[in-house]
C-alpha positions in Angstrom: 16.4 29.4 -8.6 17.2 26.4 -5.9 20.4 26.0 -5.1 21.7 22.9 -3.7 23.7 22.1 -0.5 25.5 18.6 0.5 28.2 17.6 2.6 29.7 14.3 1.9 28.9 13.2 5.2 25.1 11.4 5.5 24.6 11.5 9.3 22.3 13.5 10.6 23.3 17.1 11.3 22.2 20.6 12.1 21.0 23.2 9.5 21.1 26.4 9.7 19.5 28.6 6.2 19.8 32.1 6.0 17.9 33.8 2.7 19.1 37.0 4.0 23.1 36.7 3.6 22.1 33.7 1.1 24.0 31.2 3.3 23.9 27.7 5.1 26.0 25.7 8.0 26.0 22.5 8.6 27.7 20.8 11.6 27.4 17.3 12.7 26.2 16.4 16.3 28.9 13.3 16.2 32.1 12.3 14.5 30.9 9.4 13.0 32.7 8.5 10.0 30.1 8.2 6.7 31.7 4.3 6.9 29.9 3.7 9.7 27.0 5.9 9.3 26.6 3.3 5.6 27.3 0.4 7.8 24.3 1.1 9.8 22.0 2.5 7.6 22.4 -0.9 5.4 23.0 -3.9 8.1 19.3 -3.8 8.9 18.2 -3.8 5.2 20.3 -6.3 4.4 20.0 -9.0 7.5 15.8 -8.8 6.4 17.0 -9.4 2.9 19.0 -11.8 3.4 16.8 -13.7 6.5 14.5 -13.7 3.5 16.7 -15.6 0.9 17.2 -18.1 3.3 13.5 -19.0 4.4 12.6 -19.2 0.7 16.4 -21.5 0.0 14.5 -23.7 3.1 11.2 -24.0 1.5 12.4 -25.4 -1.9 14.9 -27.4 0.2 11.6 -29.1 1.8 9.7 -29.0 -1.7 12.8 -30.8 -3.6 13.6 -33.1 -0.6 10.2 -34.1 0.7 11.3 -33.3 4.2 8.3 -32.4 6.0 9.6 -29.4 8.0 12.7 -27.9 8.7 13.2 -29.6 12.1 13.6 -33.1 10.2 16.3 -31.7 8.2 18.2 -30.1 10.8 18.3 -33.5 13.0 19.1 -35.6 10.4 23.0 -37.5 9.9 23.6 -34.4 8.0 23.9 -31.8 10.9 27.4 -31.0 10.3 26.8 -29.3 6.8 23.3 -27.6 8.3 25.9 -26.1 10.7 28.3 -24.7 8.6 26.0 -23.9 6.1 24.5 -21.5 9.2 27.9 -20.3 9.8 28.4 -19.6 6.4 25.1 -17.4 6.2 26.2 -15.5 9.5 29.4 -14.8 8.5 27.6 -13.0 5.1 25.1 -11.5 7.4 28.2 -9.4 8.7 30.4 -9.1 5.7 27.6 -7.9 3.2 26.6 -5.1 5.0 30.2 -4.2 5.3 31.5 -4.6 1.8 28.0 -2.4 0.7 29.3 0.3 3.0 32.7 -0.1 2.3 31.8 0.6 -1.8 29.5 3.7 -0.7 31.9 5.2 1.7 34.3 5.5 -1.1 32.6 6.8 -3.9 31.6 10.2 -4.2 28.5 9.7 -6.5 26.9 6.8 -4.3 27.5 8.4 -1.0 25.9 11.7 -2.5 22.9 9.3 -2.8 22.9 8.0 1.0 20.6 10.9 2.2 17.6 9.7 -0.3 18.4 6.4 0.4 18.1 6.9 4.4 14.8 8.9 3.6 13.5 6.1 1.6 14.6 3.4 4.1 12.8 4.8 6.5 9.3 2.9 5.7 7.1 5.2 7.3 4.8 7.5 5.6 6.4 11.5 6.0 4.9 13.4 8.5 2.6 16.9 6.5 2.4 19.6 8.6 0.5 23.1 7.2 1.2 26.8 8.9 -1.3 29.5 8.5 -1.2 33.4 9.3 -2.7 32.2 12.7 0.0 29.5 13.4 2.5 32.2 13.1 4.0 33.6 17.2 6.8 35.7 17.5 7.4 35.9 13.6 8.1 31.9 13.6 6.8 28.5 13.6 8.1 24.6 14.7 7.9 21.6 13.8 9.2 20.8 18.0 10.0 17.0 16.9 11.0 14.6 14.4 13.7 12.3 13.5 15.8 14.5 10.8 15.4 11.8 8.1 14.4 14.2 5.9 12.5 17.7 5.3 11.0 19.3 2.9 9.6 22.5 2.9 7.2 24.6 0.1 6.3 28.5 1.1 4.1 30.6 -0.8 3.2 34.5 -0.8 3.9 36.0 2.2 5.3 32.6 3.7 7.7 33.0 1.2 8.4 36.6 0.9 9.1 37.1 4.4 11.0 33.6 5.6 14.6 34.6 6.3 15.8 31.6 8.1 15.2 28.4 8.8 17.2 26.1 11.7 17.1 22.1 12.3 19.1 21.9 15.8 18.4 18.9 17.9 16.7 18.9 22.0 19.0 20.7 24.4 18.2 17.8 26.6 20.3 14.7 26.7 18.6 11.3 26.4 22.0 9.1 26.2 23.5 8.6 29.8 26.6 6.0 29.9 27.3 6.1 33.7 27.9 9.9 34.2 28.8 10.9 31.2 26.1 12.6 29.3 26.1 12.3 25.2 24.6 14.5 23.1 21.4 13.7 21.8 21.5 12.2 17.9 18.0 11.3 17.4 15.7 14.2 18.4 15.3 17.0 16.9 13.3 20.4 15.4 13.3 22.3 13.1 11.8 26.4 13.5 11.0 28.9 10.8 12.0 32.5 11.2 10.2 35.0 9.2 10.6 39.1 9.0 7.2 39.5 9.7 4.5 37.6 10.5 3.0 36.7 6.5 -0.8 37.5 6.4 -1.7 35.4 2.8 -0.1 32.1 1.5 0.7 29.0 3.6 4.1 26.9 4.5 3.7 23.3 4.0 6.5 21.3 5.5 6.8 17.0 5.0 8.9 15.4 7.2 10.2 11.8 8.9 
C-alpha cells in the first residue's frame, strides 16, 4: 500500500522516511511563505509567456499596418501610446505573476498541485540513476547531488526488503555569503538510502531533477 505525504508548503525541504517505525519529517531549510515560493516559481513562466504574446501582438501589428519593422513604428508621431502601451505590458509582467500566486497561495487544492507543477516546470529531462548489490557501501547508497525538484524512487527484492530509511538533507557547506553572514544553502542537496543489510538480488532505480 503507498501512502501519501504533503505539507502545504511547496519549497524545497528535507525528508526524512523511516519504513521501520512507518514514519516521515519534513522541515524546511527557510521560512519562506508558499506566497512567495508561487510567486517565483510562476514569474519566470509567465514573463516568457507573456514576452511571447507581445512579439506575436507586434508581428500582426506590422502585417495589418504595413510598417516594415518595429523600429518604424516605435519612432513614428505615435510614441506616446507605444510608451504607455510598454508600461502597461510591464506593469502586467509584475501583477500576473502575482495575482497567479496570490490564487494558489490560498487554495488548498491548487497549492497541493505546486510540487508537480515545479517538477514539470523544470524543463530538463530527470536525472535515472540504477544501484546494484555492488553499488551498495556501508548498507547505503547516494545520489550526492541534485536540485530536490523532485524524486522518485522504485526498489525491488532485496532493495526493497531491506530499505529502512531514506533521507534528502541538503550540503553541510554554505554557498550563500551576504557580507559575513553565512545562509544556509537552499539549492544543493542529496539524497542517501539506508538499508538493514546490504540486498544481494533486485535493483533501486531512482529518477530525479
Amino acid at each position: 500500500m503507498v501512502k501519501e505525504y504533503q505539507s502545504l508548503n511547496p519549497s524545497n525541504a528535507r525528508i526524512e522516511i523511516d519504513y521501520e517505525k512507518d514514519d516521515i519529517k519534513i522541515e524546511y531549510v527557510h521560512n519562506k511563505s508558499p506566497f512567495i515560493i508561487c510567486f517565483e516559481t510562476f514569474l519566470f513562466p509567465s514573463i516568457i509567456a507573456n514576452m511571447l504574446f507581445i512579439i506575436i501582438g507586434l508581428m500582426v501589428y506590422t502585417i495589418i499596418t504595413g510598417e516594415q519593422s518595429s523600429a518604424n513604428f516605435i519612432f513614428t508621431n505615435e510614441i506616446l501610446l507605444v510608451a504607455c502601451y510598454e508600461l502597461i505590458i510591464g506593469i502586467w509582467l509584475i501583477i500576473n505573476p502575482i495575482i497567479v500566486a496570490l490564487i494558489f497561495s490560498k487554495n488548498e487544492k491548487l497549492l497541493k498541485l505546486m510540487p508537480e507543477i515545479n517538477y514539470k516546470l523544470a524543463l530538463r529531462k530527470p536525472t535515472i540513476a540504477e544501484f546494484n548489490s555492488q553499488d551498495i557501501i556501508d548498507n547505503k547508497c547516494e545520489i550526492p547531488l541534485f536540485s530536490n525538484v523532485g524524486l522518485d524512487y522504485d526498489a525491488t527484492e532485496d532493495f526493497s526488503k531491506y530499505l529502512i530509511k531514506v533521507k534528502i538533507v541538503e550540503h553541510g557547506f554554505n554557498n550563500l555569503i551576504k557580507g559575513k553572514k553565512k545562509k544556509l544553502n537552499p539549492y544543493l542537496w542529496k539524497a542517501i538510502f539506508y538499508f538493514k543489510e546490504k540486498p544481494i538480488n533486485g535493483k533501486l532505480e531512482v529518477k530525479f531533477k
